[in-house]
C-alpha positions in Angstrom: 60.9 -28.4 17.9 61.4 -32.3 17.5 58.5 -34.4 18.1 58.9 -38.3 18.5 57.3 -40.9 16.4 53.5 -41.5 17.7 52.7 -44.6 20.1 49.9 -46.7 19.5 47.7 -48.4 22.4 44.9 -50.9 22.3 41.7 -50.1 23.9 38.2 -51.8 24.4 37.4 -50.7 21.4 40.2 -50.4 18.7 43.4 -48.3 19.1 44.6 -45.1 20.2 47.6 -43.1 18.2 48.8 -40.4 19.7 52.0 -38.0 20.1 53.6 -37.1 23.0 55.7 -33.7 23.9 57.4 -33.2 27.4 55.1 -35.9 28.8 51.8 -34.9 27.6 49.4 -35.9 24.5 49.6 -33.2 21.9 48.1 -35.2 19.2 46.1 -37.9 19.0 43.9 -40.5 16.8 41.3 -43.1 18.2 40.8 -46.2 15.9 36.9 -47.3 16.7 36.3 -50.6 15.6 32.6 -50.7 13.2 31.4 -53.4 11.3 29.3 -51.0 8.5 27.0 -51.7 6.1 27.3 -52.1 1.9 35.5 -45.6 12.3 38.1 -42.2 13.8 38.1 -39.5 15.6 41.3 -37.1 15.4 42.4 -34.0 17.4 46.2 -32.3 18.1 46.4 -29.6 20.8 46.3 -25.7 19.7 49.8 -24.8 20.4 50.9 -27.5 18.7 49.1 -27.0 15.2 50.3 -26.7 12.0 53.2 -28.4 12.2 52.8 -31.7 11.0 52.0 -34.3 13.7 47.5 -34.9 12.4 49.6 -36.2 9.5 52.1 -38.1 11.7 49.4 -39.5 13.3 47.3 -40.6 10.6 50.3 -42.3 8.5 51.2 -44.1 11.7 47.5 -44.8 12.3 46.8 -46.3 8.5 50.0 -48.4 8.8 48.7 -50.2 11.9 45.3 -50.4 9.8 46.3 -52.4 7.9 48.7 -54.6 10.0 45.9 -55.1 12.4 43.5 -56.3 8.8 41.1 -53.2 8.6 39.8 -53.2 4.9 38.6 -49.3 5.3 38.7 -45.9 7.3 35.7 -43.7 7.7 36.4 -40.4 9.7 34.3 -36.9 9.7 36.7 -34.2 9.0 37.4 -31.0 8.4 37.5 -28.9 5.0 40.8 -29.6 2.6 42.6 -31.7 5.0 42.3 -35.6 5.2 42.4 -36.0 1.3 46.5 -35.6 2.2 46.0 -39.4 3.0 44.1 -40.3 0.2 40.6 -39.9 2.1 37.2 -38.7 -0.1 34.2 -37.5 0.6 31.9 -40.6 0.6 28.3 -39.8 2.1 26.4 -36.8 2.8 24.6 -35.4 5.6 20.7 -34.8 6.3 19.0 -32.9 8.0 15.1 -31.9 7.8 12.3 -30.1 10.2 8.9 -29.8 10.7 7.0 -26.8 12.3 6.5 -27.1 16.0 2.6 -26.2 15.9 2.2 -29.1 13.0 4.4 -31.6 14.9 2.1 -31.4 18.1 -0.9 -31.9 16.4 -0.3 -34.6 15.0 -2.7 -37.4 15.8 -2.0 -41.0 16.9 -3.3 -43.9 18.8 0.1 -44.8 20.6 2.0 -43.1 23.5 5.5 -42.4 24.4 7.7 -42.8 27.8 11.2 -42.5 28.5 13.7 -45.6 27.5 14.4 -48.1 30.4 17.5 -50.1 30.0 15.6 -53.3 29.7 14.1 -51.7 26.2 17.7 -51.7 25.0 17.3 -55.2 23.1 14.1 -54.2 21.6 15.8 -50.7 20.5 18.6 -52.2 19.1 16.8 -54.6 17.5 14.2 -52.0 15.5 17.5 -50.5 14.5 18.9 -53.3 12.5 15.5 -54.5 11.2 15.0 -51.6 9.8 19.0 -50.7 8.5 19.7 -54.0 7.1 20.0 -52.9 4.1 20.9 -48.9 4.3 24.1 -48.0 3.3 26.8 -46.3 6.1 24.8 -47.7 8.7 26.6 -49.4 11.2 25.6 -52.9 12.3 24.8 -52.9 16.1 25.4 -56.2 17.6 24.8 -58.0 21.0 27.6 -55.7 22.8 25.7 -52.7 22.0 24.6 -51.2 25.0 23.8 -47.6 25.0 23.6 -44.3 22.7 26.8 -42.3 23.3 25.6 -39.4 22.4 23.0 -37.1 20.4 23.2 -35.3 17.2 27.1 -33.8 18.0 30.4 -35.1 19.3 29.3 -32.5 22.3 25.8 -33.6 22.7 24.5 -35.5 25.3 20.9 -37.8 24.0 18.0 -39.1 25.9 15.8 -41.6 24.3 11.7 -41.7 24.3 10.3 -45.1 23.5 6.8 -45.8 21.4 4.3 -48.5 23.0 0.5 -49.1 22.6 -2.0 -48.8 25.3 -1.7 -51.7 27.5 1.0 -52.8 26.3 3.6 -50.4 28.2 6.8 -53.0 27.8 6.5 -53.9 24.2 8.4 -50.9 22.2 7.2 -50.6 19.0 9.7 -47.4 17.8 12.0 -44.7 19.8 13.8 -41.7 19.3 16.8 -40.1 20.2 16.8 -36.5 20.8 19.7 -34.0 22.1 19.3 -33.1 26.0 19.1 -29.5 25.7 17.2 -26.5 25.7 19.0 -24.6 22.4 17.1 -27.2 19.9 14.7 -29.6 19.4 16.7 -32.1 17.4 16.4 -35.6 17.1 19.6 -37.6 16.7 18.3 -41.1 15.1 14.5 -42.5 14.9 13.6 -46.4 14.9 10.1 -47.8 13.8 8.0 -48.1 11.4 4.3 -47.2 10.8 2.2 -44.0 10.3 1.3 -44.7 14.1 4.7 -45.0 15.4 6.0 -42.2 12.9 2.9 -40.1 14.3 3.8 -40.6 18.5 7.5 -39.6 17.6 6.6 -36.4 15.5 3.7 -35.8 18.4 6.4 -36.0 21.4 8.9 -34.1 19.8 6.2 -31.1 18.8 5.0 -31.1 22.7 8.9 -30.5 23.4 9.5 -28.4 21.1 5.8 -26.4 22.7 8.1 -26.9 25.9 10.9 -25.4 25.0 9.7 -22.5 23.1 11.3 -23.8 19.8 9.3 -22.7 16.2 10.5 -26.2 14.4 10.8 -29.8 15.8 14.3 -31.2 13.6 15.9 -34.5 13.0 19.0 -36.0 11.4 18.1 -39.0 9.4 18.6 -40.0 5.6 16.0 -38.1 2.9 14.7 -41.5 2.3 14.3 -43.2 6.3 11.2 -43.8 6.6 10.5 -40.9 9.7 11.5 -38.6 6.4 9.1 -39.8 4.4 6.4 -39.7 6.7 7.1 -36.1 7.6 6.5 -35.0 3.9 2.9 -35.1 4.2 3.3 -32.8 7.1 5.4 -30.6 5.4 8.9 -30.2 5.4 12.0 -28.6 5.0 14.4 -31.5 3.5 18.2 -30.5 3.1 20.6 -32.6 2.1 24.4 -31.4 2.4 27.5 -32.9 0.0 30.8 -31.1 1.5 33.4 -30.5 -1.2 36.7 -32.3 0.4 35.3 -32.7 4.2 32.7 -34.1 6.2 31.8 -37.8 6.2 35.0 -39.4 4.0 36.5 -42.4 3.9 39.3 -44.7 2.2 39.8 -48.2 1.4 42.3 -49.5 3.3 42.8 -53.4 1.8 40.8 -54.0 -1.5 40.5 -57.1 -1.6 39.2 -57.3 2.0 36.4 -54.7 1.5 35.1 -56.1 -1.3 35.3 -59.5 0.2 33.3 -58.1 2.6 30.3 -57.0 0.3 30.4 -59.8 -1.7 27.0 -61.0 -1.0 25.7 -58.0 -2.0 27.6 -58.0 -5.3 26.1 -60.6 -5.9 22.5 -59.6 -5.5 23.3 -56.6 -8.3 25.4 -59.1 -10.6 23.0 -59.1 -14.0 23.0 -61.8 -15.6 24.2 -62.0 -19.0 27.2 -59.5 -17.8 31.1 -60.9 -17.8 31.5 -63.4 -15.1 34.8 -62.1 -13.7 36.0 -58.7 -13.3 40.0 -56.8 -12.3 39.6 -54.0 -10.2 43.2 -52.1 -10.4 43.6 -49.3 -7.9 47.1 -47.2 -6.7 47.3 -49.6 -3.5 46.4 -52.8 -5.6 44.4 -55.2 -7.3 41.1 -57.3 -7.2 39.7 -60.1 -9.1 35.5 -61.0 -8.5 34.4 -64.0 -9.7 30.6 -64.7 -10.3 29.6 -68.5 -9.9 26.5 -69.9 -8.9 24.8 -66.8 -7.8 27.7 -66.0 -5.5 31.1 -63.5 -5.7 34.1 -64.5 -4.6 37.3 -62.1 -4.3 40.8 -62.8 -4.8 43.7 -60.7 -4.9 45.4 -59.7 -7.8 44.5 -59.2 -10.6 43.6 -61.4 -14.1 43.5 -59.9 -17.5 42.9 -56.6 -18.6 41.8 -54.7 -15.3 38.7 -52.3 -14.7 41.1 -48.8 -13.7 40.1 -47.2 -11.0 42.1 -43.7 -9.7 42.8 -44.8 -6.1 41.2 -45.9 -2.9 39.3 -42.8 -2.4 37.7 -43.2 -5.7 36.9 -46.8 -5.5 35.2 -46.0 -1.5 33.0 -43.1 -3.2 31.8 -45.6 -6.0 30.7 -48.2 -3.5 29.4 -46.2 -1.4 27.1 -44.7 -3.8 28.3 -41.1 -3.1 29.8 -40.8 -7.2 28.0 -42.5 -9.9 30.5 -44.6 -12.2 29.8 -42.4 -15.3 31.0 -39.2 -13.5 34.0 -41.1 -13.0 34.8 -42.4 -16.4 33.8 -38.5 -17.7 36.5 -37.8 -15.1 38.8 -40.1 -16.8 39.3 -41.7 -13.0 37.5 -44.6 -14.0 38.3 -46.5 -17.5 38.0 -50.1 -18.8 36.3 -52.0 -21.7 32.9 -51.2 -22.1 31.4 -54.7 -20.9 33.8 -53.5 -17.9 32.2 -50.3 -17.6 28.8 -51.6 -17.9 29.3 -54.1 -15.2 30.7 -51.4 -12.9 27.4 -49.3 -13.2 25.5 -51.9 -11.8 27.6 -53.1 -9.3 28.1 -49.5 -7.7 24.9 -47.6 -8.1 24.1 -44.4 -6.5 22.4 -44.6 -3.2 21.4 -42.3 -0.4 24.2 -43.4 2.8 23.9 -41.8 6.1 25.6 -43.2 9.6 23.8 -42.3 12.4 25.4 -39.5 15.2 25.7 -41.9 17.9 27.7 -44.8 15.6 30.0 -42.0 14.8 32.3 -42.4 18.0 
């Protein structure tokens, strides 16, 4: 059976790559546009499986990538697949829960309602107050408009917002939870505050009551602050690391992605540490330069070069999913030791978690 070469569309949004047999879409890629903080979403037909065209697809779709100027791919995948394209595992996933009968009692001086869209600004707004600076997230701008879904490419979300007595339009937190009777799950929580934390945990336990659910969960990072506030309640906190599948991702254009985090760089540039690095992958070269408390990026490289395996490698380290001395252990990572030393303190562990409804 001869398949022809995928087609690629633009949409509102990014791109769409997709094969075609006999006149219908067998396979088929969506490129999401994300700005994201330091997007895809694949699928081929059943009786046409196994026979090549997700990786058709995805060549096609990394090639027009980096035409269009993407600096990096993030998809969520499926075990021992997408690393065929040089994609790695790069974040992990959370999830934690709190028993229903402890949720509901929960005291707190504010109330809840259901989300009109005139609270979308506000929403959107405690959302990038309070992800400024978390890694993964993705940055929400004016032409947000709505959650497109819950905790699941299948679930559907509806959003309760916090207020204060008196105050009914003034949202001071929300939450998103799934629309459904199985669970009790909420997909992303905004605000901050033991009051705020308290009215979300307290709406979510009277659901839970509602539904005749035992536990109240959520899926938000270990250290958001809904998380933290739910330790005192006691908790059940698990964090998952997929071996080859899950959240992964690849750097698409060096030079361009670390452009892009520059400013950051900067902030974890110590002083007294060399005032230009080379960053040398498979796909290319980087030079940063450190001067007057900012980075700049050019590409190529200058010198002897920090060696890093590939993109995949160099997208876990920044991402804070592998921790540079794993790396060099690994003998994927290797340099002089001021190099080295530099490299630990530019890409430092960190918890990073993208919330469901960013994820398409």
């Amino acid at each position: 059976m001869k398949y022809p070469t995928p087609t690629t569309l633009k949409t509102d949004n990014g791109w769409k790559v997709e094969v075609f047999y006999e006149g219908k879409s067998v396979s088929r890629l969506w490129i999401i546009d994300r700005q994201m903080r330091i997007g895809a979403g694949v699928g081929t037909d059943h009786e046409h499986r196994n026979r090549g065209l997700a990786i058709r697809v995805l060549r096609r779709s990394l090639k027009l990538m980096r035409k269009q100027g993407y600096d990096t791919s993030v998809l969520f995948g499926t075990q021992d697949f997408y690393h065929r394209v040089g994609f790695a595992t790069c974040f992990p996933e959370h999830d934690f829960s709190v028993d229903t009968r402890v949720a509901e009692g929960v005291r707190s001086a504010l109330k809840t309602r259901p989300m009109k869209p005139s609270d979308l600004v506000a929403v959107r707004k405690i959302y990038e107050h309070q992800n400024q600076t978390a890694t993964a997230t993705v940055v929400r701008d004016r032409t947000w408009l709505r959650f497109p879904m819950g905790s699941g490419f299948d679930k559907t979300g509806a959003t309760e917002v916090v207020y204060a007595p008196g105050t009914v339009g003034k949202v001071l937190g929300y939450v998103l939870y799934d629309e459904t009777e199985e669970r009790c799950r909420a997909a992303e929580v905004g605000g901050s505050g033991a009051q705020v934390q308290g009215a979300i945990i307290r709406f979510l336990g009277q659901r839970a009551v509602q539904l005749r659910r035992e536990r109240v969960s959520a899926s938000v990072a270990s250290d958001h602050p809904f998380s933290v506030y739910c330790r005192s309640l006691g908790c059940h906190d698990e964090t998952r690391y997929p071996a080859n599948g899950g959240p992964m991702g690849r750097i698409i254009d060096l030079p361009g992605f670390l452009a892009g985090i520059a400013p950051e760089l900067a902030l974890r540039w110590p002083d007294g540490a060399p005032k230009q690095i080379s960053l040398q992958c498979e796909d290319g070269g980087a030079t940063l330069t450190k001067r007057r408390g900012a980075v700049t990026v050019k590409a190529g490289t200058s010198g002897r070069s920090l060696r890093v395996k590939d993109a995949a490698l160099m997208m876990q380290l920044a991402m804070g999913f592998r921790h540079a001395d794993d790396a060099i252990d690994a003998g994927t990572l290797s340099g002089t030791r001021p190099q080295l030393a530099l490299a630990r303190e530019l890409f430092p562990l960190r918890v990073a978690y993208m919330s469901w409804p960013d994820r398409f």
